[in-house]
C-alpha positions in Angstrom: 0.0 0.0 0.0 3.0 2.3 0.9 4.3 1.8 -2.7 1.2 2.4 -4.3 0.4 5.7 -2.3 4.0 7.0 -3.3 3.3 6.2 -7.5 -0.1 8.3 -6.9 1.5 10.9 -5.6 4.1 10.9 -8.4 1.6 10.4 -11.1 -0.7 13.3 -9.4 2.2 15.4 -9.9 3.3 14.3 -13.6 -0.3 14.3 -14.1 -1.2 17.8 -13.6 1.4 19.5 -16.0 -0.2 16.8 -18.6 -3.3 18.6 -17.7 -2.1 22.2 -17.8 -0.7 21.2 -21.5 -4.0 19.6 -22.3 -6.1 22.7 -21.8 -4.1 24.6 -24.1 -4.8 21.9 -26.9 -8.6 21.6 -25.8 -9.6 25.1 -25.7 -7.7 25.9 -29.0 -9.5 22.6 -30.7 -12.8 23.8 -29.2 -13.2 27.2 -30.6 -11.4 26.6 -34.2 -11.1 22.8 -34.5 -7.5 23.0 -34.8 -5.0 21.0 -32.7 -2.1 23.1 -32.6 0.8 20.6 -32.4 3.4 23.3 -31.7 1.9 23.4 -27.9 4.6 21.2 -26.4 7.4 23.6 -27.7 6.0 26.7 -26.1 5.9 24.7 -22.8 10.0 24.4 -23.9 10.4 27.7 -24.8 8.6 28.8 -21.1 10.9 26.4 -19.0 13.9 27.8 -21.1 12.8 31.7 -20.9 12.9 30.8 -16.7 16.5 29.7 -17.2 17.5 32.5 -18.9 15.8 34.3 -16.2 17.1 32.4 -13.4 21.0 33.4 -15.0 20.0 37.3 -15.2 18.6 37.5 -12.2 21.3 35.9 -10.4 24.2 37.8 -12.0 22.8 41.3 -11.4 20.7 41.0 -7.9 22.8 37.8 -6.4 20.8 38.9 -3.2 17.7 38.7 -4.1 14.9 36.3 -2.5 14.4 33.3 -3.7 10.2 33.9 -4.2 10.5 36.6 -6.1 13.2 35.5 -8.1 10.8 32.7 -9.0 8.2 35.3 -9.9 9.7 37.3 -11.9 11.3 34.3 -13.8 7.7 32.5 -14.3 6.0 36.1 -15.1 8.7 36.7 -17.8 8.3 33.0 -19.2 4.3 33.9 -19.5 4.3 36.6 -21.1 7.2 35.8 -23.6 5.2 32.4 -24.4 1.7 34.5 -24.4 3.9 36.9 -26.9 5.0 33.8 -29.0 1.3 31.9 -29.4 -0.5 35.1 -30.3 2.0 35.3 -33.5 1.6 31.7 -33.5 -1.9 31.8 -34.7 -1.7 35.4 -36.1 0.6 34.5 -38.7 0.7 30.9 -39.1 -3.0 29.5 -38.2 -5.4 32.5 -39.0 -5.2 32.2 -42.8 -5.8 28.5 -42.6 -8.8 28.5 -40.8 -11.0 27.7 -43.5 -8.6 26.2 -45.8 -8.1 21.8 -45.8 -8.1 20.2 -42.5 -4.1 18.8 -43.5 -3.1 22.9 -44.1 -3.3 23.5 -40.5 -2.0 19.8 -39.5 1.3 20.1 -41.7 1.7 24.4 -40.9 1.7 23.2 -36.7 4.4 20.1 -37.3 6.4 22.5 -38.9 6.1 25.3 -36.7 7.1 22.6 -33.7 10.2 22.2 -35.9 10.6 26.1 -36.2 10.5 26.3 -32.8 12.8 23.2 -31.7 15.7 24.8 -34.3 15.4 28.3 -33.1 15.6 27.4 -29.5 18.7 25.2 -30.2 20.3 28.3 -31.5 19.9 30.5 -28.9 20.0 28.2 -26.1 22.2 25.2 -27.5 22.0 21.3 -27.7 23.0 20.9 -23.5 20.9 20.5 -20.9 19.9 23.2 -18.5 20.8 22.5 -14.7 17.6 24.1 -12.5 19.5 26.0 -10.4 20.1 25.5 -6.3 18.3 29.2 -5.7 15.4 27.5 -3.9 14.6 25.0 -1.0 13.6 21.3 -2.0 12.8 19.7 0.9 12.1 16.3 1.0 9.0 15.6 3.1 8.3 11.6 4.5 4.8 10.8 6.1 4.5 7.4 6.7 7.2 6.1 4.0 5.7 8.4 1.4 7.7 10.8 0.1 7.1 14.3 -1.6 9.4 17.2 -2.1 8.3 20.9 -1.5 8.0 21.7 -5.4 5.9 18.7 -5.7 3.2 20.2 -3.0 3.6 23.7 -5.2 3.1 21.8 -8.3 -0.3 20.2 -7.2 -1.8 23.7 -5.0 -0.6 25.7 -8.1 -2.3 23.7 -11.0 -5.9 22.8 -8.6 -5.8 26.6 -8.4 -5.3 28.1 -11.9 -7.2 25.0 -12.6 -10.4 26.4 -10.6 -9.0 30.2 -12.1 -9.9 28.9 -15.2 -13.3 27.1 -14.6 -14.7 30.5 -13.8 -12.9 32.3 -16.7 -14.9 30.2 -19.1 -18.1 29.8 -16.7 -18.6 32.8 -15.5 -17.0 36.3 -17.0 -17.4 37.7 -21.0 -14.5 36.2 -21.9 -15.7 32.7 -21.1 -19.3 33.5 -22.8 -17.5 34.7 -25.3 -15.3 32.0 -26.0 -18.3 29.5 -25.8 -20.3 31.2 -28.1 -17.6 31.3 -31.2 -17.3 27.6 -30.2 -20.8 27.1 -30.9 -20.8 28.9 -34.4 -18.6 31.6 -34.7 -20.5 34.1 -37.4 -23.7 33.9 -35.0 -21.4 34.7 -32.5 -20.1 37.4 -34.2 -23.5 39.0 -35.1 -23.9 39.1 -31.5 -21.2 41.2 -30.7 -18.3 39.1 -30.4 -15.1 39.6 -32.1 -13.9 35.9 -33.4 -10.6 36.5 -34.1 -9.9 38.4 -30.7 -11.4 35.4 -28.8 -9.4 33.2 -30.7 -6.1 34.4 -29.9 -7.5 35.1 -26.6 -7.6 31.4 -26.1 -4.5 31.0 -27.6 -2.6 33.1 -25.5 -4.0 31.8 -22.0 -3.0 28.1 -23.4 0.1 29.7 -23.6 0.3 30.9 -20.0 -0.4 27.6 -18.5 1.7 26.0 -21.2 4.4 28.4 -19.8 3.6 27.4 -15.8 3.5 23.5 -16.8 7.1 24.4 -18.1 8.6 26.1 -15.2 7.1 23.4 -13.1 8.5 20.5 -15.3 12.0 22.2 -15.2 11.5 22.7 -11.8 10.4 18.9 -11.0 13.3 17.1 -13.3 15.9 19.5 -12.7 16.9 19.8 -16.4 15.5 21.2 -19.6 16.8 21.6 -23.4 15.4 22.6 -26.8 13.4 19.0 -27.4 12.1 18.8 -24.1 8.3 19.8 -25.2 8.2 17.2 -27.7 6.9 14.2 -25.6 4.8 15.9 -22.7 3.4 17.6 -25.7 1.9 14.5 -27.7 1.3 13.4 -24.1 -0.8 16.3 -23.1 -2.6 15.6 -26.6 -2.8 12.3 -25.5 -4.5 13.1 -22.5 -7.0 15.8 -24.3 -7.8 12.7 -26.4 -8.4 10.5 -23.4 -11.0 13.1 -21.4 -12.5 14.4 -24.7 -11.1 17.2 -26.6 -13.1 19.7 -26.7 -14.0 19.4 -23.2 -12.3 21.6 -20.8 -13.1 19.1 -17.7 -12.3 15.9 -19.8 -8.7 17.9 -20.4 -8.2 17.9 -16.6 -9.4 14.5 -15.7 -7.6 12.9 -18.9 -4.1 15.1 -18.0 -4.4 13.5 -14.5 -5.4 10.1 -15.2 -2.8 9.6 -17.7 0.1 10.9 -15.3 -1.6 8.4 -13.4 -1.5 5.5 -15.6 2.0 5.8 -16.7 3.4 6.0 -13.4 1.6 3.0 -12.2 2.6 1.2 -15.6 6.4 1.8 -15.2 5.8 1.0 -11.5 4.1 -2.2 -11.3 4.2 -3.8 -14.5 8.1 -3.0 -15.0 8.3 -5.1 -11.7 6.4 -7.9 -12.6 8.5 -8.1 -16.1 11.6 -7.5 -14.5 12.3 -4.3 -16.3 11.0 -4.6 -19.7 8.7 -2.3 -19.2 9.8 -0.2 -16.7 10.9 3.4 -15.7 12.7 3.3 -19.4 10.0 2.7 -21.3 6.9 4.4 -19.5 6.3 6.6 -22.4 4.8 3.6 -24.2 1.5 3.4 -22.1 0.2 6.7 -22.9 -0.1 5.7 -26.3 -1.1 2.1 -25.7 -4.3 4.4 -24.0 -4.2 6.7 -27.1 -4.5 3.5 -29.4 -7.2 1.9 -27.2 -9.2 5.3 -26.5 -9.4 5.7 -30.1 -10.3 2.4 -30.9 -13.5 1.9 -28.5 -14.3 5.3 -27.4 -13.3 7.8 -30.3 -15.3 10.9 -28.5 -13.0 10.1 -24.6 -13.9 9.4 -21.6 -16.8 12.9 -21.2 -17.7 12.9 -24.8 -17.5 15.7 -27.4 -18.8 19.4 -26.4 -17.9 20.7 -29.5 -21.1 21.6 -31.5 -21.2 21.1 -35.3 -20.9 24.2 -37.1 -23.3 25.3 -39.8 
């Protein structure tokens, strides 16, 4: 029971940056039906804007706290990745939007690329060390163990993931956001301005693209220019799994799936004596991908996106 109380808690906390990722592909898919495959590289470019960050910051104020180093670093890495996904779908998605369904596929693979190659130039091929500014306690109750960024991780994500339950429930911006989902040039004689909604959205997956970052960085200790490429197609993964399209399906996919993987390296790894284990946990999210698409195409809470007329 002890070992399967510590694998929760590690997959509750791999789990939610799936999630965070995840909401960035489902809100995005929901309003324009586009998944947007260069996701995973703005969570790289946010963990390596904090890096840079994390460098300055040190060099010039040596002094300063640790907290609002942290802030500043995360605050810069949001709004440089918020920056990045509004061009993003200003200059590569917007005049696709009602061209083929394989234009806007092919234009987001390559723009992953274009984003992998430009970060390997300006930050190189090496990993990035997190650095020893901040405590990392190691916390033990009961033979379960959980370090301090781990707690911030999972307060952190439950709240911006309640912030964002109540952007989309309950202010303009959320009506607004559900009614170009619904049909977009109804919406628009309503009042609502598509295209500003639409990068709207794009720009707050950004944001939480650029927090599950930091926190990845922060949680593995090491980052570099292909690190986005996995969690990416895992977050998709996980949008898949809940129901993209679905904001909720998003969060309980991202967190299942962290789920599932852990337990799969953990367990089944044992029982096969390795085969399966630690090394090659990234195969059961897409043994789930295969087998969600194979006997429940829609996910786990179904398909909230209307048809458009």
């Amino acid at each position: 029971m002890q070992t399967f109380i510590q694998q929760l808690v590690n997959g509750l906390v791999l789990g939610s940056m799936y999630a965070l990722v995840a909401l960035g592909y489902t809100m995005v898919y929901g309003i324009v039906n586009l998944i947007n495959f260069a996701h995973g590289d703005v969570m790289m470019v946010g963990a390596m804007t904090s890096y840079s960050m994390f460098r300055l910051l040190h060099a010039v104020t040596p002094g300063m706290p640790w907290p609002l180093v942290l802030a500043i670093a995360l605050a810069v890495a949001m709004v440089v990745c918020g920056t990045l996904n509004f061009f993003i779908e200003r200059l590569a998605y917007r005049r696709l939007r009602n061209a083929p369904k394989l234009a806007p596929l092919v234009t987001a693979i390559g723009m992953s690329i274009f984003l992998e190659t430009m970060a390997m130039v300006i930050w190189g091929r090496d990993y990035k060390v997190f650095p020893q500014l901040f405590p990392n306690r190691v916390i033990s109750m009961d033979g379960v163990v959980i370090t301090q960024v781990q707690i911030a991780i999972l307060v952190v994500t439950v709240l911006l993931l309640v912030g964002l339950t109540v952007l989309i429930n309950h202010t303009k911006l959320g009506r607004a956001m559900r009614a170009t989902a619904e049909n977009p040039r109804v919406a628009s004689l309503m009042g609502v301005n598509p295209n500003l909604v639409i990068s709207a959205a794009f720009v707050i997956g950004a944001v939480l693209a650029a927090i599950a970052g930091v926190m990845w960085y922060a949680n593995f200790s090491t980052a570099n220019f292909y690190m986005g490429f996995t969690p990416g197609l895992k977050a998709f993964t996980a949008a898949v799994l809940g129901g993209i399209g679905n904001m909720g399906g998003a969060m309980v996919g991202g967190v299942l799936l962290g789920v599932i993987e852990v337990l799969g390296a953990g367990y089944i790894g044992t029982v096969t004596h390795g085969l399966f284990g630690s090394n090659y946990q990234d195969i059961f999210a897409f043994i789930v991908l295969i087998l969600v698409l194979t006997l429940r195409p829609q996910g786990l809470l179904g398909e909230r996106v209307a048809d458009r007329a």
